[in-house]
C-alpha positions in Angstrom: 110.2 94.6 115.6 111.5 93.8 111.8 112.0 97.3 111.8 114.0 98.1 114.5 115.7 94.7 113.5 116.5 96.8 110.5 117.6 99.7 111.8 120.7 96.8 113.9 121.7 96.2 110.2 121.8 99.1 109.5 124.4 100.1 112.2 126.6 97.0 112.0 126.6 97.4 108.0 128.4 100.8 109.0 130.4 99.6 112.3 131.6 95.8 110.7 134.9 95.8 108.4 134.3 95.6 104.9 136.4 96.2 101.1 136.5 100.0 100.9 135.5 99.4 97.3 131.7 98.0 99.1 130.9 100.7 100.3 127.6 99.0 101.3 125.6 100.5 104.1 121.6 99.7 104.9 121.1 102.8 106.3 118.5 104.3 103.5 117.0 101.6 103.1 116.4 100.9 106.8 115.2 104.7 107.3 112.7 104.5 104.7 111.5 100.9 106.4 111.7 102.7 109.5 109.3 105.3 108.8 107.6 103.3 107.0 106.6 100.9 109.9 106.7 103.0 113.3 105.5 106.0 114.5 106.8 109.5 114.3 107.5 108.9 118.3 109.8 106.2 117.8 112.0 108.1 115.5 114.3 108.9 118.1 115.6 105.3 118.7 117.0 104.8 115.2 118.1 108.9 115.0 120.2 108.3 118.5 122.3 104.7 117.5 122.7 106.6 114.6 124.6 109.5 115.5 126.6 106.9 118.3 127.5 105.5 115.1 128.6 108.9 113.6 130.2 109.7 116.9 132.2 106.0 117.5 133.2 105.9 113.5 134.6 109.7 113.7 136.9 109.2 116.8 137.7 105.3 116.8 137.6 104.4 113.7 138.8 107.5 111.4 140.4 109.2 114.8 139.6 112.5 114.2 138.4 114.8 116.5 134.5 114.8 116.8 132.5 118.2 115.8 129.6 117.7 116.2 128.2 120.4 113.9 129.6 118.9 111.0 126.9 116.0 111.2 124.2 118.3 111.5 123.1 117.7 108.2 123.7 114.2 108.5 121.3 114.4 111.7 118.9 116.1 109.8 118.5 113.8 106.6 118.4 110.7 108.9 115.2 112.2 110.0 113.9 113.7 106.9 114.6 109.8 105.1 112.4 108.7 108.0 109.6 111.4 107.4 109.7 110.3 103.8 109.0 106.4 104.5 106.0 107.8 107.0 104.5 109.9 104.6 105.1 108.1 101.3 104.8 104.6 102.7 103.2 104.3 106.1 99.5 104.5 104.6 99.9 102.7 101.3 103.1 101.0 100.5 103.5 100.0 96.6 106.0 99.5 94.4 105.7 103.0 92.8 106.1 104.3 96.3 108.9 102.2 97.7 111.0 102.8 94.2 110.1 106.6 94.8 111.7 106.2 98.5 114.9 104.7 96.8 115.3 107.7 94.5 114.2 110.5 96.6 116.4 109.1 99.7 120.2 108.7 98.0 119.5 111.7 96.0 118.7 114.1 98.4 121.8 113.0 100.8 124.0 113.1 97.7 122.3 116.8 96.8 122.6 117.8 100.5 125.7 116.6 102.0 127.7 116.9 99.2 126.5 121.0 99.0 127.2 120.9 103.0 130.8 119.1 102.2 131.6 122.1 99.6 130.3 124.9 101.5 131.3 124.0 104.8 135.3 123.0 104.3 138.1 123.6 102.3 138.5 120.5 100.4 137.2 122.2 97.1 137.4 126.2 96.2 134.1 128.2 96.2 133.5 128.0 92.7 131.6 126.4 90.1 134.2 124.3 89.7 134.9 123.4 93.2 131.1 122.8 93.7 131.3 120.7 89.8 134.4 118.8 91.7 132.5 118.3 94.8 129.9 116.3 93.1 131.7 114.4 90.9 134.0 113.0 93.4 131.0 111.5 95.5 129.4 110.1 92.6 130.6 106.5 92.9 129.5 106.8 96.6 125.7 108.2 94.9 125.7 105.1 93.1 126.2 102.7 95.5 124.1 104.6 98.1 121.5 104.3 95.2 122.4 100.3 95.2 122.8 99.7 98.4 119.1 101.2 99.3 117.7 99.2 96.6 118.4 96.2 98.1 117.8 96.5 101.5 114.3 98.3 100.6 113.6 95.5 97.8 114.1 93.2 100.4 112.2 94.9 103.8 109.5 95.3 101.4 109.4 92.9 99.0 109.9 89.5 100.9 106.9 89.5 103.2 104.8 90.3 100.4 106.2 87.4 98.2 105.8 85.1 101.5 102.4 86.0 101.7 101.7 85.0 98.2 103.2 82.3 98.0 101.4 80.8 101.8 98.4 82.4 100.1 98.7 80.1 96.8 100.0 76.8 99.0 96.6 77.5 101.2 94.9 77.9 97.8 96.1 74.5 96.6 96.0 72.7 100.0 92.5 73.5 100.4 91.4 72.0 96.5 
């Protein structure tokens, strides 16, 4: 349930108004929890509310028209960030792990999306330089991707196992 609970967050951090300088989402972290917790089955759930969310941002929010090939590779690292939790954290979660979810997840949409941005429109020239451009624009967004998962997997993670140490240590104490 906390996982799919998660996954809500993740959606309204995305769909709720918020300072353009925030630029806060939970969706990394919640995809890495995600895979984390569930099965490879229930990856669909959290893959489907998320391209709604694509879909309903694109056309109500931004009002553009909606092509749906452009989100393709958006699609596509939703469930890779998912696959990653599973494999790197569904059997053994640690810190080393979840820390290595946190780096691996904004860095490969930031490698990814920003290629697909530069080789898929005309915002930047096909160049070195445009591509050089392309990745220096998004690099604030990186960062706070980077942030943003950080957080939300420092807290998915983190707080049930400080609640279970610290009922662990009141049991300790209550039973002396």
């Amino acid at each position: 349930m906390p996982a799919y609970l998660l996954i809500l967050v993740a959606v309204l951090s995305r769909l709720l108004p918020h300072p353009e300088w925030l630029n806060f989402t939970a969706v990394g972290g919640a995809l890495l929890y995600f895979g984390a917790r569930r099965s490879w089955r229930e990856m669909l759930a959290p893959l489907a509310a998320l391209m709604v969310t694509d879909y309903c941002l694109t056309v109500f929010t931004y009002h553009y028209a909606f092509i749906w090939s452009a989100y393709v590779t958006t699609w596509a690292w939703y469930l890779a960030v998912m696959a990653l939790g599973h494999i790197l954290l569904h059997a053994r979660t640690t810190f080393v792990r979840v820390a290595a979810g946190v780096v691996l997840g904004p860095t490969s949409f930031f490698i990814v999306s920003n290629y697909a941005v530069w080789a898929g429109s005309v915002m930047y020239p096909r160049s070195w330089a445009g591509l050089t451009a392309c990745y220096t624009a998004a690099i604030p967004f990186y960062r706070n991707d980077l942030a943003s998962t950080a957080i939300v997997c420092a807290l998915a993670f983190g707080l049930p196992v400080l609640v279970r140490r610290y009922s662990a240590e009141h049991a300790v104490q209550a039973s002396a």
